[in-house]
VOKOL-451275 format. One line per 3 residues: number of its first residue (from 0); for each residue x negated, y negated, z of N, C-alpha, C, O, CB. Coordinates in steps of 0.05 Angstrom, whole numbers. Atoms other than C-alpha are relative to their C-alpha. Last residue first. Glycine has a CB too. Layout:
N
NUM) X Y Z X Y Z X Y Z X Y Z X Y Z  ... .
! end
This chain:
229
228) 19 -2 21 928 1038 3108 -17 31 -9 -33 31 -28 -20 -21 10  -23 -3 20 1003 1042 3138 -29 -7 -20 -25 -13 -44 35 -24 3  -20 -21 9 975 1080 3193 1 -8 -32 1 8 -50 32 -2 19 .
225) 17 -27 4 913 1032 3205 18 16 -15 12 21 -39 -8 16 28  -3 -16 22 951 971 3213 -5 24 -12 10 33 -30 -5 -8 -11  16 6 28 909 945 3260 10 3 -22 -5 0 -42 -21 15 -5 .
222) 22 18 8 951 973 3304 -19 0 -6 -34 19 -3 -4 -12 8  3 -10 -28 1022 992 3282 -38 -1 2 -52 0 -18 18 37 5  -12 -28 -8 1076 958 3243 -9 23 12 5 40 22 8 9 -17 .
219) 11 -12 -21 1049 883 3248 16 28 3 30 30 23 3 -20 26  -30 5 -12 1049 854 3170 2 23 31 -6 46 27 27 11 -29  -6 28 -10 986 832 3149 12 14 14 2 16 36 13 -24 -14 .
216) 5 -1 -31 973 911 3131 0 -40 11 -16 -44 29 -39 21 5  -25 -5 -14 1017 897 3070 -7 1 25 8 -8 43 14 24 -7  -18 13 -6 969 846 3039 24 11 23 38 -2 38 7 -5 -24 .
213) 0 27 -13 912 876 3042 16 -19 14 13 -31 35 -5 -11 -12  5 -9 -23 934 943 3017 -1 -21 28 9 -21 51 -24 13 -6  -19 1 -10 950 902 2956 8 14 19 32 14 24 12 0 -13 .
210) -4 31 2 877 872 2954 33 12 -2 45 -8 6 -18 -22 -30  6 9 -28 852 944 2967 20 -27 6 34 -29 26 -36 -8 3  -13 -22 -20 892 983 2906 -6 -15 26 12 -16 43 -14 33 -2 .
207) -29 4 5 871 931 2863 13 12 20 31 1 33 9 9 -25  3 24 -21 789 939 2887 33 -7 -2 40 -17 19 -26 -30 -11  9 8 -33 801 1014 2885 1 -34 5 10 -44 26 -37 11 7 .
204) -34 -21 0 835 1017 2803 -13 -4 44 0 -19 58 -2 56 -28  -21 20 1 774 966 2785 20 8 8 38 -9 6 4 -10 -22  11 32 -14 717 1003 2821 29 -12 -4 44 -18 15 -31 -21 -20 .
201) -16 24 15 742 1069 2799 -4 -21 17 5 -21 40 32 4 -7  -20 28 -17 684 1115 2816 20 -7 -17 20 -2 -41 -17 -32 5  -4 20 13 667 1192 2783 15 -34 19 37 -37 30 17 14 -23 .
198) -22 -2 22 640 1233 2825 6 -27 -11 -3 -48 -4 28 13 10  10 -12 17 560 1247 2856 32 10 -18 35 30 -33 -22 22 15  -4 -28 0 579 1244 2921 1 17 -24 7 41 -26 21 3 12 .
195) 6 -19 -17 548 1186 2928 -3 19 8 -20 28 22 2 0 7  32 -6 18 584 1154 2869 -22 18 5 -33 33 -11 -16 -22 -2  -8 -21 22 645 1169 2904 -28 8 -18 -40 27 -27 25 -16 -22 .
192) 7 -24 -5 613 1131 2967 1 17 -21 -17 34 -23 12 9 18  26 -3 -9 601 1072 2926 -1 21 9 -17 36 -2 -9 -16 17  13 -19 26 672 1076 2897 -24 3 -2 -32 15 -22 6 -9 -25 .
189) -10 -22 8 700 1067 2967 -8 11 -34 -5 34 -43 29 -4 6  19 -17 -14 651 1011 2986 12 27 -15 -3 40 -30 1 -2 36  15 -15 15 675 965 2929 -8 32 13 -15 52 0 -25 -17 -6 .
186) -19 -18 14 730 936 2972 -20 21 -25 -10 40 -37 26 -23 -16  -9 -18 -16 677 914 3028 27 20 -25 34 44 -22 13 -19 30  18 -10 -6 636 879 2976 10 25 28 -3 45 35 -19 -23 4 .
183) 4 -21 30 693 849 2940 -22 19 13 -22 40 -1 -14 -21 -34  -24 -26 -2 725 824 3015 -6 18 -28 5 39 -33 40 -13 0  -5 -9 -32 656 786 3035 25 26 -12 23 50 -10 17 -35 27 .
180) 24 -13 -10 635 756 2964 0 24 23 -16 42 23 -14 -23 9  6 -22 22 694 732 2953 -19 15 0 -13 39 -2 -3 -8 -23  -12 -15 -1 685 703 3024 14 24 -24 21 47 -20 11 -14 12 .
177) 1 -28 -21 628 680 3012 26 8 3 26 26 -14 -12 -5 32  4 -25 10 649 638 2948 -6 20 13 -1 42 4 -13 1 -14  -25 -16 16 709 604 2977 -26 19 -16 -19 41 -25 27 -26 -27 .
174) -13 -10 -6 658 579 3039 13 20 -21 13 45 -16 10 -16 11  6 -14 1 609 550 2990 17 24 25 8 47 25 -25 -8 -4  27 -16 30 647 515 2953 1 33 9 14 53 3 -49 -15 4 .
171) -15 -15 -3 688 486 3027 -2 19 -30 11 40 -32 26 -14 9  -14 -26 -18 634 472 3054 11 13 -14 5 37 -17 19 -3 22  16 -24 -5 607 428 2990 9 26 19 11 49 10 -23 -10 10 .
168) -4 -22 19 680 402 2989 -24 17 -9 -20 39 -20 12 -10 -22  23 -13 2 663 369 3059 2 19 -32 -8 41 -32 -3 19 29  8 9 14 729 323 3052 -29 8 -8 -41 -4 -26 6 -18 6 .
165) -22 3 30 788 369 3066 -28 -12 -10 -35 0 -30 37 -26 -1  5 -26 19 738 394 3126 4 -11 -25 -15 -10 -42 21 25 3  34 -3 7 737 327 3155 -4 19 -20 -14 16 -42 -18 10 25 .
162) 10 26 20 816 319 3147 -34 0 -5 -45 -5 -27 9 -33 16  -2 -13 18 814 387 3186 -6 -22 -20 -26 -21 -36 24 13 0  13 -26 2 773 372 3244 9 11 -34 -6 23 -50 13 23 28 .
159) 21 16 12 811 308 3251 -19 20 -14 -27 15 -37 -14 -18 22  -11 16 21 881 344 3258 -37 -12 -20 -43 -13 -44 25 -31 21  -13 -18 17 860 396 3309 -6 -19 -23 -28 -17 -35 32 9 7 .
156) 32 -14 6 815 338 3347 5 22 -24 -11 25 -43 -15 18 32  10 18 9 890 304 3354 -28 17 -17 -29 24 -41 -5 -20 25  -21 -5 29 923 376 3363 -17 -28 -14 -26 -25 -37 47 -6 5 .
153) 2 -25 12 869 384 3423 4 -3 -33 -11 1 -52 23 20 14  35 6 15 869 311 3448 -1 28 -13 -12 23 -35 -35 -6 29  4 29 23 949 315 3451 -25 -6 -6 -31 -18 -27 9 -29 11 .
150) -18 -5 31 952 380 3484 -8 -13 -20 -18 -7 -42 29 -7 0  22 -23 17 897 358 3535 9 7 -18 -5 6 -39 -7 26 11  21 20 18 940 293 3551 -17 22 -15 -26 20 -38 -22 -22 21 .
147) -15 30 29 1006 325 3561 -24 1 -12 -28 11 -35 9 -43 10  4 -14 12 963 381 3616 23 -8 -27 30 8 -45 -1 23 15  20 -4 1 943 325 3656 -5 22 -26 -25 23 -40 -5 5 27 .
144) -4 15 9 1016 300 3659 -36 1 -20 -43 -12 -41 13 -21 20  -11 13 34 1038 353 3675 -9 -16 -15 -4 -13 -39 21 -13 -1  -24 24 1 999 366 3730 8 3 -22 -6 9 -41 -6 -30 4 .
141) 15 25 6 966 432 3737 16 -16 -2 39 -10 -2 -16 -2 -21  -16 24 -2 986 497 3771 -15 -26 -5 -33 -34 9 13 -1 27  9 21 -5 953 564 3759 15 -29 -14 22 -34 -37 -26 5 -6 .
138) 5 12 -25 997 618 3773 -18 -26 7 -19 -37 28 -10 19 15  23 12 -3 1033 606 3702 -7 3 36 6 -10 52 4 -32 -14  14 -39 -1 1097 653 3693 -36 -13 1 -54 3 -4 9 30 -45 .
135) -10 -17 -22 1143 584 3707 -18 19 8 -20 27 31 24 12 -6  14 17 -18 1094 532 3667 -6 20 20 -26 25 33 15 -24 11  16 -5 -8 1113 575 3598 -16 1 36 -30 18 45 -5 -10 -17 .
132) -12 -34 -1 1177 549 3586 -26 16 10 -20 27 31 10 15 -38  -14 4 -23 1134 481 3605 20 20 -2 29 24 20 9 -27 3  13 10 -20 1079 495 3555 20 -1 24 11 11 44 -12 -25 -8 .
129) 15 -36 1 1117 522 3492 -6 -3 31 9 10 45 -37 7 -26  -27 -18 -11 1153 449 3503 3 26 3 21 38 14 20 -3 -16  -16 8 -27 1094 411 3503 21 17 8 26 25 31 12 -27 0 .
126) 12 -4 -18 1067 455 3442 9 -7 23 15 12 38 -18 -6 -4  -2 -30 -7 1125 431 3408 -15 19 8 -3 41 11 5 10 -15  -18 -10 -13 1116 366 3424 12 19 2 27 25 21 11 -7 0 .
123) -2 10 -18 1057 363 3397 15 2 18 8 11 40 -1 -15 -4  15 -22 -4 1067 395 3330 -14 4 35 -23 25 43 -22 -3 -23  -21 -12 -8 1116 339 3325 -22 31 8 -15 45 26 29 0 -26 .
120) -11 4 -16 1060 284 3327 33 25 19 44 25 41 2 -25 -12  17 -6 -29 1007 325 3292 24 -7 25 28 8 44 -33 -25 3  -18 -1 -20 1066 327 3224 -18 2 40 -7 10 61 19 32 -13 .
117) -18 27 8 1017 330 3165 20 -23 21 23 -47 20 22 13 -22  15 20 7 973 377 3193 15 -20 -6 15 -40 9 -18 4 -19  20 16 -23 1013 421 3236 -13 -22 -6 -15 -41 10 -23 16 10 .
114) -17 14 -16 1060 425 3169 -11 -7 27 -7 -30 35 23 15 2  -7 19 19 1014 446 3120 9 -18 20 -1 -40 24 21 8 -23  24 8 -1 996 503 3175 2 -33 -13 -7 -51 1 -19 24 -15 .
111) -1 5 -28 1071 522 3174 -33 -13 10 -33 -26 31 7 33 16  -21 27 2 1070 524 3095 4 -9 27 13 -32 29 31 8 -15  20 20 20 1011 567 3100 32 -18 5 38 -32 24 -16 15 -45 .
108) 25 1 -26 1038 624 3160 -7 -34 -19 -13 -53 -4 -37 36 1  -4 12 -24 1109 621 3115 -23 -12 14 -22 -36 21 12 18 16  -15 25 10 1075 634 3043 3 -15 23 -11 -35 27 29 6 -12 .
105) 26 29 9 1027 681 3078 15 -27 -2 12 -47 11 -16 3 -36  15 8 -25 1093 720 3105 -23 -17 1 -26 -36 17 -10 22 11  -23 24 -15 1134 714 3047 -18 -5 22 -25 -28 28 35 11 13 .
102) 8 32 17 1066 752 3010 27 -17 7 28 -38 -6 -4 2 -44  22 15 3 1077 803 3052 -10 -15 2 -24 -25 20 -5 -4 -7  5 5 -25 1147 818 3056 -26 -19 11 -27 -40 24 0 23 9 .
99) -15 24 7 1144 820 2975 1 -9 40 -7 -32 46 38 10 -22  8 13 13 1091 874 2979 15 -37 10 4 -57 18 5 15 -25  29 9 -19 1123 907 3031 -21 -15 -18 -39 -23 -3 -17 30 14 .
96) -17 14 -25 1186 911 2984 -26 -10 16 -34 -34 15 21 24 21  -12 23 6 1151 930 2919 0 -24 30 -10 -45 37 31 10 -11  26 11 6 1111 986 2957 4 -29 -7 -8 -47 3 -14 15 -22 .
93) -9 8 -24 1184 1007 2979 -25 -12 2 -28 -27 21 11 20 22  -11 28 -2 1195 1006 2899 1 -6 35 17 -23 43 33 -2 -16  -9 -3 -29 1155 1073 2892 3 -34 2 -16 -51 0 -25 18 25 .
90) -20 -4 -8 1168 1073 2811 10 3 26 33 9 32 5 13 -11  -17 24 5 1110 1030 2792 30 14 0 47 0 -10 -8 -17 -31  10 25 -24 1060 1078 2836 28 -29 -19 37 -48 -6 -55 -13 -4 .
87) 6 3 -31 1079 1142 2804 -6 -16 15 -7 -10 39 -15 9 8  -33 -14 -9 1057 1131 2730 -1 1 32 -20 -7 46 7 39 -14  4 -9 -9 1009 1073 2721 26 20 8 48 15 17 -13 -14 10 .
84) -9 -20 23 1030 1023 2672 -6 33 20 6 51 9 -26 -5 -35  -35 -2 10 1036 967 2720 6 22 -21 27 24 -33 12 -30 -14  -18 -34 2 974 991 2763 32 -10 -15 54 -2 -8 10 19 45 .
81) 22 -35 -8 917 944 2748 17 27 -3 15 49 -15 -10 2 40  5 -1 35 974 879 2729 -18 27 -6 -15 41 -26 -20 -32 -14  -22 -17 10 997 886 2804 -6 13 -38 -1 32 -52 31 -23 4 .
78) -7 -23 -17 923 876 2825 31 14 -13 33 38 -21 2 -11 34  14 -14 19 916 820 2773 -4 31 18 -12 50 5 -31 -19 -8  -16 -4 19 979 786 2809 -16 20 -23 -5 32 -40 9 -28 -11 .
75) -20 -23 6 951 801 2873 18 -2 -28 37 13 -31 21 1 25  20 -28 16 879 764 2861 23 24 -1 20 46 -13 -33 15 24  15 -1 26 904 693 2874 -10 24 -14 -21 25 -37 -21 -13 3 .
72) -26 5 13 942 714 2936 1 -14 -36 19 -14 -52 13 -22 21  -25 -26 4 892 745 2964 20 -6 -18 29 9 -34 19 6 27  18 -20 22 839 687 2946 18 30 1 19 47 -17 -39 6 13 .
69) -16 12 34 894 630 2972 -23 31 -19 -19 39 -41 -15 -54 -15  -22 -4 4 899 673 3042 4 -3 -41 17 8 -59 15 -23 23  -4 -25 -1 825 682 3056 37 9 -28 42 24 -47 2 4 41 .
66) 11 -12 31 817 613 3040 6 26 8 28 27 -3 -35 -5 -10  -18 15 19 874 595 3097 -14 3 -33 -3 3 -54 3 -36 12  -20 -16 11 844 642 3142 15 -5 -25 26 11 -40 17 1 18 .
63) 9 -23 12 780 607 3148 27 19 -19 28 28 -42 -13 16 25  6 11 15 819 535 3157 -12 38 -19 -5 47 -41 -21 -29 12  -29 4 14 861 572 3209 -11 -3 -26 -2 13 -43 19 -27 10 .
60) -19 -18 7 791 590 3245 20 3 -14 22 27 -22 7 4 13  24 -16 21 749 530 3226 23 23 5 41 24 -12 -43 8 13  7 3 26 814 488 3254 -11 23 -16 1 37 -33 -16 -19 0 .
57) -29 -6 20 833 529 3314 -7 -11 -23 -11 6 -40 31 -15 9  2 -28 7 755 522 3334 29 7 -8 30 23 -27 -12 18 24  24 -6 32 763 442 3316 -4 36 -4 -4 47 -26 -46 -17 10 .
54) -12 12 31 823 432 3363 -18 4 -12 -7 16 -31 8 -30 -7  -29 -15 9 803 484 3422 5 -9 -24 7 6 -43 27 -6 17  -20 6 -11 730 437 3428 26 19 -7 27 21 -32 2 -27 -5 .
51) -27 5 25 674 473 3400 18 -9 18 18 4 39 15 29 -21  15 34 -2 608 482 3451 24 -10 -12 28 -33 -4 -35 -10 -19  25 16 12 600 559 3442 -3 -34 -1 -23 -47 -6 -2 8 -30 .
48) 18 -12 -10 654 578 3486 -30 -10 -5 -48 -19 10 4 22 -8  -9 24 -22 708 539 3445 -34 4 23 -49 -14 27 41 13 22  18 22 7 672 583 3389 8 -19 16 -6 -40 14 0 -9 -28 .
45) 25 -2 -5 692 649 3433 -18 -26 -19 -43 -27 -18 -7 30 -6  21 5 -24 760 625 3445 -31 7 3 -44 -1 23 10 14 20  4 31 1 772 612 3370 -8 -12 33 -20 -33 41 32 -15 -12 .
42) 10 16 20 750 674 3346 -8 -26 20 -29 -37 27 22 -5 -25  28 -7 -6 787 711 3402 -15 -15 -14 -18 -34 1 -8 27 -5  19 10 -32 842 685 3387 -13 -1 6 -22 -23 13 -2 3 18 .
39) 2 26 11 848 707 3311 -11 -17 17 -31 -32 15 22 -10 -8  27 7 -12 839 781 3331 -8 -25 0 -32 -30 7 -21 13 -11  -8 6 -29 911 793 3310 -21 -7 22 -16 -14 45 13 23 11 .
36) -1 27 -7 909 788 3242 2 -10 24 10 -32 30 16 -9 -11  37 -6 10 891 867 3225 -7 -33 3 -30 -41 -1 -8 16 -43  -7 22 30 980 863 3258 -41 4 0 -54 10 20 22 -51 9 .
33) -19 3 33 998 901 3308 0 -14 -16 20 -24 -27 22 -3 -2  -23 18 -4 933 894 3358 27 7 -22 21 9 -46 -13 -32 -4  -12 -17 -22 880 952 3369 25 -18 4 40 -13 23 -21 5 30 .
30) 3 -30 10 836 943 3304 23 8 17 35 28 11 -32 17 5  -23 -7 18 848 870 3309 2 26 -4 20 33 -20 -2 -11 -26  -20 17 -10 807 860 3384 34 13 -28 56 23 -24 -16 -42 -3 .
27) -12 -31 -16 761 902 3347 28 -10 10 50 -1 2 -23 15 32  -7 -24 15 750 856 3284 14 23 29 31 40 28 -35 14 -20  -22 5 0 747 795 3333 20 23 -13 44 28 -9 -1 -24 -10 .
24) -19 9 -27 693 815 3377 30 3 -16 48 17 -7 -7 -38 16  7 -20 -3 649 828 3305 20 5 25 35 23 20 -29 1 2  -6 -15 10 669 756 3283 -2 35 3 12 46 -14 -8 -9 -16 .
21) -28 9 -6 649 731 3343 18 15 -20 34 31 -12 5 -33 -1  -12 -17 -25 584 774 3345 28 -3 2 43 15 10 -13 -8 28  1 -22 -2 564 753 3271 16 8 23 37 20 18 -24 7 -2 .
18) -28 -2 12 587 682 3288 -3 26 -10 20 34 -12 10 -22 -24  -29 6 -16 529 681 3343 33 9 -14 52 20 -3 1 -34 3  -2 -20 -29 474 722 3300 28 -6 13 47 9 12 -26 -9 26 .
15) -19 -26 20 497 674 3238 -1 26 23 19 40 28 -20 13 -37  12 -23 11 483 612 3285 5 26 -12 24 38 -1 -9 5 12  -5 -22 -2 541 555 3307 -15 23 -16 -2 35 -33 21 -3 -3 .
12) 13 -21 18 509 491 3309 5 28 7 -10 39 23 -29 -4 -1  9 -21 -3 554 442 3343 -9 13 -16 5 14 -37 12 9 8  13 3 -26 553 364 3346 -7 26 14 -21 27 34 16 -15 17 .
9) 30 5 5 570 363 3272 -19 -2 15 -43 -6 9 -4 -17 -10  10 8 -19 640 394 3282 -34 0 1 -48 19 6 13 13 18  -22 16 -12 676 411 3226 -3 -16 18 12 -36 21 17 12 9 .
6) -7 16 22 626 433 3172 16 -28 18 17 -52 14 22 21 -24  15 20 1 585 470 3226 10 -21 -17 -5 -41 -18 -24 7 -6  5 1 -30 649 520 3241 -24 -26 -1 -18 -45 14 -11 35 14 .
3) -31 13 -15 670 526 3172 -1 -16 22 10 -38 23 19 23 12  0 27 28 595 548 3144 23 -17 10 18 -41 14 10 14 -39  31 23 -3 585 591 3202 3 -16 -4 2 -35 12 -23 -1 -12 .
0) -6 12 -26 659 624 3199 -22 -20 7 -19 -42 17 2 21 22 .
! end
């Protein structure tokens, strides 16, 4: 989020203390929402907070998610390949299913992201139009015309924020290796304790097992996912 967040906007310095806390805010926020993706807001209101305009902290945020997404989705075919001989786990086909739910769901979130960027002007008016269904259940009342223009500098700043990114490919380096870094070091833990307790680990049979765990808790069935992890 550091690395993301200073990449995009060169007029803010976001500190590892600071994006520690935001990130830390955002984990609980997801612990208690339907979906382990639901703390996303938070993120992006607490780097708006820090000095970030709405369009650049949706960026670093989306932008974060969006490596998150291609390293899941890069690492579930060697996850299925872990347990395809495995008795008991390649004949519960509802594993299949939530699998395949999943990974439609990235597909969708990423091909809809594709599309904010390419498309700012319609992404625009469909905010405008979120906005005035909206106006009715609003007690605070602003002009219209006042709250046009903020949209449009938002999705604008959105847009620029990212084309910057696209071209920082140091950021975005060393971004894709922290976060490998980030979900291998949390999927290891469980054969750390084993070790701990003085039994045998499976590192490679745990980190497979996490990374298609990963995927299903995306999906909002109850919160954080917790149950269905």
């Amino acid at each position: 989020l550091k690395v993301l967040s200073n990449s995009m906007d060169k007029h803010v310095n976001i500190g590892l203390w600071e994006s520690t806390k935001i990130v830390i805010a955002n984990l609980f926020l997801a612990c208690i929402t339907p979906s382990m993706a639901g703390g996303e807001p938070v993120r992006i209101h607490l780097l708006n907070k820090n000095g970030m305009s709405l369009g650049c902290s949706t960026a670093a945020v989306l932008g974060e998610r969006l490596i998150d997404a291609i390293f899941i989705l890069i690492m579930v075919p060697f996850a299925i390949f872990v347990f395809k001989d495995i008795q008991g786990i390649k004949n519960l086909s509802f594993i299949s299913s939530f699998l395949l739910i999943g990974i439609t769901i990235f597909i969708l979130l990423l091909a809809l992201f594709i599309y904010a960027i390419l498309r700012p002007k319609k992404t625009k008016a469909f905010l405008i139009f979120i906005n005035k269904k909206l106006r009715r259940f609003s007690k605070k009342k602003e002009s219209e015309s006042k709250v046009i223009k903020r949209i449009s500098n938002e999705v604008d700043n959105f847009s620029r924020s990212i084309v910057c990114f696209a071209g920082e490919k140091t950021a975005i380096v060393k971004a894709s290796i922290l976060t490998f870094l980030f979900w291998s070091t949390g999927f290891i833990i469980p054969s750390i304790i084993l070790l701990g307790l003085g039994l045998e680990p499976f590192f490679l049979e745990s980190y497979a097992a996490q990374i298609l765990l990963l995927v299903i808790i995306m999906m909002p069935t109850t919160p954080g996912s917790a149950g269905v992890a």
